[in-house]
C-alpha positions in Angstrom: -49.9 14.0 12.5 -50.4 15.1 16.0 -47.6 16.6 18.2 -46.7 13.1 19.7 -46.3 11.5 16.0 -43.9 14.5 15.4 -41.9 13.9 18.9 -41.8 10.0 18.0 -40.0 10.3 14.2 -37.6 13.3 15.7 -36.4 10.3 18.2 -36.2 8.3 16.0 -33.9 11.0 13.4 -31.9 11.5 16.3 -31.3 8.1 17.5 -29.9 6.9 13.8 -28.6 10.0 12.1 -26.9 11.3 15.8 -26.0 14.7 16.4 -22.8 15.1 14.0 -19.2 15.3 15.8 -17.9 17.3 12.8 -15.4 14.5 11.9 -14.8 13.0 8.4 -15.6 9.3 8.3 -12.8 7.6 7.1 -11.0 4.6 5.9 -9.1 3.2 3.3 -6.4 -0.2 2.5 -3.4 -0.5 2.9 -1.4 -2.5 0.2 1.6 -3.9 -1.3 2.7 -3.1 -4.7 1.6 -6.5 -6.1 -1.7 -5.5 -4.3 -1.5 -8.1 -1.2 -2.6 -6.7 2.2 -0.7 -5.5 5.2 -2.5 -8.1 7.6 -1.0 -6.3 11.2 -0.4 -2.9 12.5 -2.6 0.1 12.9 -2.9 3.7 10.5 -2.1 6.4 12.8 -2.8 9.8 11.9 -1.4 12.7 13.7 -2.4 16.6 13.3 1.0 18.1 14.5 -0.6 21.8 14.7 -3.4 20.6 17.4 -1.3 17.3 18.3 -4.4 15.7 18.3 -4.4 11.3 16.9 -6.8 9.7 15.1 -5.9 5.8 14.5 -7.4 2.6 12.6 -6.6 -1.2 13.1 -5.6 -3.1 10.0 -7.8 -5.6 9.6 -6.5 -8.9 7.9 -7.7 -8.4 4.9 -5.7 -4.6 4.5 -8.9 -2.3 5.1 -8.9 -0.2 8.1 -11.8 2.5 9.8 -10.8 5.5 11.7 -11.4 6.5 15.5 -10.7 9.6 17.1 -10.7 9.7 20.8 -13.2 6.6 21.3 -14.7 4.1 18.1 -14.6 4.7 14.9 -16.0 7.9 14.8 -13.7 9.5 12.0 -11.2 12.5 12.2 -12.0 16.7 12.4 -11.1 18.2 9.4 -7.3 19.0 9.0 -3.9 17.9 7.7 -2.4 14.8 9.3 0.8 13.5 8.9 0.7 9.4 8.2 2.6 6.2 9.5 2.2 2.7 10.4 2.5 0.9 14.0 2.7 -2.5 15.2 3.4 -4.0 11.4 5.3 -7.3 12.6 4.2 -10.8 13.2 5.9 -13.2 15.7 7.4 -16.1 13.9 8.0 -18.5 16.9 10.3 -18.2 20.2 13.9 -18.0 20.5 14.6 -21.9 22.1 17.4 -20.4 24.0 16.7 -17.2 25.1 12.6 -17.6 25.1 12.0 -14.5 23.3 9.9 -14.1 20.7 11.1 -14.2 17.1 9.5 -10.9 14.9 9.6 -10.6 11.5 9.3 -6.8 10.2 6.0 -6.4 7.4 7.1 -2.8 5.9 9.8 -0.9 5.2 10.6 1.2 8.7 10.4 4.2 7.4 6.4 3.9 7.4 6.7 3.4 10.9 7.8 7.2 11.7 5.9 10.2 11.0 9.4 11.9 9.9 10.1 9.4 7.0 6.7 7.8 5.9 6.2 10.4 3.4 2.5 10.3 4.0 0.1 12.8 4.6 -4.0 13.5 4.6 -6.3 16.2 4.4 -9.5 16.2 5.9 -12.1 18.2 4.0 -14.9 16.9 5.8 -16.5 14.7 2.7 -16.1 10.8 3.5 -13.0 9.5 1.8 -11.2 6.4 1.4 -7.4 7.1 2.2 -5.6 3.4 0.4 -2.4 3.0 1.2 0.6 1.2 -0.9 3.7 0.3 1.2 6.8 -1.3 0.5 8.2 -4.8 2.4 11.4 -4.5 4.0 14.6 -5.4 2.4 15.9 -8.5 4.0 19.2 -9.5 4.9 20.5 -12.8 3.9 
């Protein structure tokens, strides 16, 4: 191979392998006990020593992939406290006052980093994180 052959399949390394951020790919499901997906929201997970956020969009079929700053590029190694966004689906609109009409898809607690209960640790080996969540009691 000549020094041009070399240059050519070190592109090409570079081009599909990248450089490495140093994050952990990650991603995972999120889950009912009766194993039914959580269609809405988004995984948010927060490292509350460098208050840096890593997040995933829950897919409607449960399974989520993690970003950090910008894609889907994984999370730097580190623990990160767990919870659940945005997990509510508009039923309709309010005929007298316009609004829409939400319905709730967890228990709240998931939806605080104080109460989830759920943490993470990012060794820096790809992992799957699954989640299993509770519904919401409802009021009758």
């Amino acid at each position: 191979m000549n020094f041009y052959h070399y240059f050519a399949l070190l592109f090409v390394c570079v081009c599909f392998c990248g450089c490495g951020n140093g994050n952990q790919g990650l991603s995972g499901k999120v889950t009912f006990e009766d194993g039914s997906p959580l269609t809405v929201g988004v995984v948010c997970f927060e490292n509350t020593e460098t208050s840096k956020m890593a997040r995933g969009e829950i897919n409607s079929d449960g399974t989520y992939v993690v970003g950090f700053e910008s894609g889907k590029n994984g999370i730097p190694k580190g623990t990160y406290k767990v919870f659940i966004t945005g997990a509510i689906l508009e039923k309709g609109m309010n005929e007298k006052t316009g609004t829409p009409i939400e319905e709730q898809q967890i228990a709240l607690k998931y939806s605080s980093i104080i109460t989830s209960g759920l943490t993470f640790t990012a060794d820096g080996k790809m992992k799957r994180f699954d989640i299993i969540v509770d519904r919401p009691i409802r009021q009758r």
